[in-house]
C-alpha positions in Angstrom: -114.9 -94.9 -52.4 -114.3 -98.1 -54.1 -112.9 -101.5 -52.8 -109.4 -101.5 -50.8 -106.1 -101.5 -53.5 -105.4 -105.0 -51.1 -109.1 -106.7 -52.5 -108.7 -106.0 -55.9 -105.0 -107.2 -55.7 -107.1 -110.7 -54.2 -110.0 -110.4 -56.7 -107.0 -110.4 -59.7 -106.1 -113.7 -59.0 -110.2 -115.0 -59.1 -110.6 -118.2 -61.2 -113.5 -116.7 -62.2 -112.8 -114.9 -65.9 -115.3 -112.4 -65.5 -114.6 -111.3 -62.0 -110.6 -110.9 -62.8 -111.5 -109.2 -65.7 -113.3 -106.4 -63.5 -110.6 -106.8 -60.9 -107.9 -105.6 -63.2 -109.8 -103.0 -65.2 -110.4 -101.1 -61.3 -106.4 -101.3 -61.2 -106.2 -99.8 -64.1 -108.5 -96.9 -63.8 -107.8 -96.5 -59.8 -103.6 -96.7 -60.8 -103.0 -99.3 -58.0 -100.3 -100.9 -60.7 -97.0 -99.9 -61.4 -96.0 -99.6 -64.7 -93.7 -102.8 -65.1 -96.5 -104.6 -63.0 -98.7 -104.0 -65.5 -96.1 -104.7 -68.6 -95.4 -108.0 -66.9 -98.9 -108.9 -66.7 -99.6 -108.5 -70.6 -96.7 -110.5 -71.1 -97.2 -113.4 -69.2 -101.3 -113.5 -68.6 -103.1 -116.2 -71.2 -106.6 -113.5 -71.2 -106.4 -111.9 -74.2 -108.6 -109.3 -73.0 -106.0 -108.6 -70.1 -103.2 -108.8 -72.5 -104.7 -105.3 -74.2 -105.5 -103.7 -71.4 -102.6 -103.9 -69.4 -100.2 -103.6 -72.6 -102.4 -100.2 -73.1 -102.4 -99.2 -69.5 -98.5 -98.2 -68.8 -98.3 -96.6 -72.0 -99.4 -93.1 -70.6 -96.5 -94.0 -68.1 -94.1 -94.2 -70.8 -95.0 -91.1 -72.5 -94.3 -89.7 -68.6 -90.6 -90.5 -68.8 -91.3 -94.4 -67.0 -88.0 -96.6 -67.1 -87.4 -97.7 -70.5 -87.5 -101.5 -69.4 -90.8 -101.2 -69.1 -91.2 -100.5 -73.1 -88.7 -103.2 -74.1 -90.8 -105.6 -72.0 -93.7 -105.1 -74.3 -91.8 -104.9 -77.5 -90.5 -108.8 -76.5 -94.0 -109.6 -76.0 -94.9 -113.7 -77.1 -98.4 -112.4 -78.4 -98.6 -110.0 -81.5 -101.1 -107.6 -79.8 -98.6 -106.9 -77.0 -95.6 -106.2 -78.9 -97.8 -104.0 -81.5 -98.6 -101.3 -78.3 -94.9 -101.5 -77.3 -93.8 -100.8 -80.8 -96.8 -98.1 -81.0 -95.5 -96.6 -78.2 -91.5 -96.1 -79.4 -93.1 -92.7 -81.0 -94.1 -91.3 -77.8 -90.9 -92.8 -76.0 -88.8 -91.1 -78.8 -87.0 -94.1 -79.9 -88.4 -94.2 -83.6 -85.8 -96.0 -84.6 -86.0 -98.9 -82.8 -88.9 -99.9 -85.0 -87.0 -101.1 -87.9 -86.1 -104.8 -86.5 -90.2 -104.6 -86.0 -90.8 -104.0 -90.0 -90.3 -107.7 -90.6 -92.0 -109.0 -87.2 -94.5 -112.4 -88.2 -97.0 -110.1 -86.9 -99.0 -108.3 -89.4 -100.0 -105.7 -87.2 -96.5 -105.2 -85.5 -95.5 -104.8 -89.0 -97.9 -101.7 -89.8 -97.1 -100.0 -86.2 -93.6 -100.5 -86.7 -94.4 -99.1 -90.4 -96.6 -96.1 -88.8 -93.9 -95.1 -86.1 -91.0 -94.6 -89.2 -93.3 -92.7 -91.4 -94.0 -90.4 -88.2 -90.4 -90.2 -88.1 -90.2 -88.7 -92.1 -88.8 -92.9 -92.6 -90.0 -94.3 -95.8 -90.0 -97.9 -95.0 -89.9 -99.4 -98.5 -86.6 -99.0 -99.1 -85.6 -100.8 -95.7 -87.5 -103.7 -96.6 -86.0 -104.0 -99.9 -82.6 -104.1 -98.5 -84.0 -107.0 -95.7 -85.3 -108.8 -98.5 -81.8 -109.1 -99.7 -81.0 -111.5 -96.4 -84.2 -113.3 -96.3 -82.8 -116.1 -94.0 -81.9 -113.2 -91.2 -85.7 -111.4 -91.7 -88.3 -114.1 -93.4 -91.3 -111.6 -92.3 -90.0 -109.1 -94.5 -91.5 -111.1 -97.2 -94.6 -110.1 -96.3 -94.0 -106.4 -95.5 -92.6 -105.9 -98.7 -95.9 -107.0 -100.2 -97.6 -104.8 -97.7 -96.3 -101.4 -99.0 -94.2 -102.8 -101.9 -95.1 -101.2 -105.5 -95.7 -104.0 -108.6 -91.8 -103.5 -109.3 -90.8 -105.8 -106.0 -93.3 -108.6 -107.7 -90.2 -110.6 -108.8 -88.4 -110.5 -105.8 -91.1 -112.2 -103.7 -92.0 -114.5 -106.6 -88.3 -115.8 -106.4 -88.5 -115.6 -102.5 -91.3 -118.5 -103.0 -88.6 -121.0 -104.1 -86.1 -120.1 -101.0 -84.9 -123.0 -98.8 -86.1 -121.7 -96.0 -90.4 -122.6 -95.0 -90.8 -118.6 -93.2 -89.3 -116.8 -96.2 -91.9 -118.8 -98.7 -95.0 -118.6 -96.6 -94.3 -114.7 -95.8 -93.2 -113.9 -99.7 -96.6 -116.0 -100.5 -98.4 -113.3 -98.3 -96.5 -110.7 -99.8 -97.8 -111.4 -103.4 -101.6 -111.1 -102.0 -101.3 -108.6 -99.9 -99.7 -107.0 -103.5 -102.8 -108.2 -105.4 -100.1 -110.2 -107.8 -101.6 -113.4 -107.2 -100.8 -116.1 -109.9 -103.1 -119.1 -110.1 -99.8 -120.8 -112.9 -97.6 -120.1 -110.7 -98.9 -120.5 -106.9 -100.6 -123.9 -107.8 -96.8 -125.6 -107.4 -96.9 -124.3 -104.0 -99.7 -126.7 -103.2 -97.2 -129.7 -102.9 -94.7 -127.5 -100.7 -93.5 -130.2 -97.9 -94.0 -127.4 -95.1 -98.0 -127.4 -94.5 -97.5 -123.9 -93.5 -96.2 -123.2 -97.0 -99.8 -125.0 -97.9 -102.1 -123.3 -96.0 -100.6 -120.2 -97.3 -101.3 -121.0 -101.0 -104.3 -122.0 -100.4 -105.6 -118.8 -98.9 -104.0 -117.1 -102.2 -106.0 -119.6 -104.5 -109.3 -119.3 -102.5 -110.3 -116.6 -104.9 -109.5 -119.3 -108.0 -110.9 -121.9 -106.7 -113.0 -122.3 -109.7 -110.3 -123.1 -111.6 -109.8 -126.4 -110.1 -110.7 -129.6 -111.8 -113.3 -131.4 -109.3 -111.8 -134.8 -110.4 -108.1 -133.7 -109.0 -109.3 -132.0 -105.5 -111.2 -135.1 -104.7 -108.2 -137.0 -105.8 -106.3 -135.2 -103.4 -108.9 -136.0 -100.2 -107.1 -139.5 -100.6 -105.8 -140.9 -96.8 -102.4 -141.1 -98.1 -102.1 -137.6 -99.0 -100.2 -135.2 -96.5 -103.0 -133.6 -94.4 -102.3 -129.9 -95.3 -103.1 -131.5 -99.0 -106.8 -132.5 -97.8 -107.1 -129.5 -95.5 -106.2 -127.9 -98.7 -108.4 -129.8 -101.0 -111.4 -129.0 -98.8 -111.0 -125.6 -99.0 -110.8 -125.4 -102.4 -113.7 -127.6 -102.9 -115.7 -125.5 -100.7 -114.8 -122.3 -102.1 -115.4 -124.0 -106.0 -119.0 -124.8 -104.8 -119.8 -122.0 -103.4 -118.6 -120.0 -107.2 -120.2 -122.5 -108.8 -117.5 -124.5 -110.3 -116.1 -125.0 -113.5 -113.4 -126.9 -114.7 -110.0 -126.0 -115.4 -109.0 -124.5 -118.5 
């Protein structure tokens, strides 16, 4: 017969982990949560684990007719995995085109739902990220969509997107070229001195795959304590990536 709906609503609130995590799943399953219950739950609990499942859970709701707030809760989600199911479930709702602002989310995977629900809609979504590309400042994760479903012909608009003023536009246009497989070791080594560490970490990732290329002599140069950190979190990377290739020097 299971627990009484005012016990688990007790057991939810557990500081125990595991036993809130049970708690909420026999909400779930029983339906003792309202749709927007749930939606403000994913939005607002730090469990990752609840986040999913109560960002999942009012989804059938929605496809039910549900009030529409409880959708645009979820699609102004903090964490990526919330807004991806809110953005998922614009198909179902019938509000395809909402998920345009969504193509140039930070998210990756908000990104590829919001690219998944146009296509449903007969939306090629190439085109639209072309034209956001053209106001990089207004959509900097648009960068990396482009790279994402781009075609070798939008290589020089993310390469020139590397040197824009602006730290978001660079680090998503840097993801862009490897999510392209246009990679440059000439030209993404500059990158490496970018004054935004996020810029940094980006190149790095990009180089990871050249990291043999890398004089020995100059990474350890760059392990120096007077070096910006994202330089030595950089350099160690690198370092550990050449060793593990079996480095040579560059050529």
């Amino acid at each position: 017969m299971g627990a009484p709906a005012a016990d688990v609503e007790v057991l939810m609130a557990h500081p125990d982990r595991a036993t809130r995590r049970l708690a909420h799943r026999i909400a779930v399953g029983r339906r003792l949560l309202s749709p927007m219950r749930l939606a403000v739950i994913a939005t607002t609990e730090g469990d990752v684990t609840l986040q999913a499942l109560c960002a999942d859970a009012p989804l059938v709701g929605l496809r039910d007719g549900a009030e529409p707030a409880v959708l645009d809760r979820l699609l102004n989600a903090r964490a990526p995995r919330v807004r991806s199911a809110g953005v998922t479930a614009l198909r179902g709702a019938g509000r395809h085109s909402e998920a345009e602002p969504c193509l140039a989310d930070r998210s990756a995977v908000v990104r590829a739902c919001a690219r998944y629900v146009l296509r449903q809609a007969g939306v090629d979504p190439l085109p639209l990220y072309r034209a956001l590309c053209s106001d990089p400042s207004a959509h900097p994760g648009a960068a990396a969509g482009l790279g994402e479903c781009g075609e070798r012909a939008d290589t020089d608009t993310l390469w020139a997107l590397t040197g824009h003023p602006l730290s978001a536009v660079r680090v998503h246009a840097v993801t862009g070229l490897r999510a392209l497989d246009v990679v440059s070791y000439e030209r993404m080594c500059p990158l490496l001195e970018d004054p935004a560490p996020a810029v940094v970490r980006a190149a790095t990732l990009a180089l990871l795959p050249d990291a043999d290329r890398f004089d020995e002599p100059w990474l350890l140069a760059c392990l120096a304590p007077e070096r910006p950190r994202a330089a030595r979190v950089a350099a160690k990377w690198l370092l550990r990536a050449r060793a593990r290739r079996g480095g040579r020097p560059a050529g």
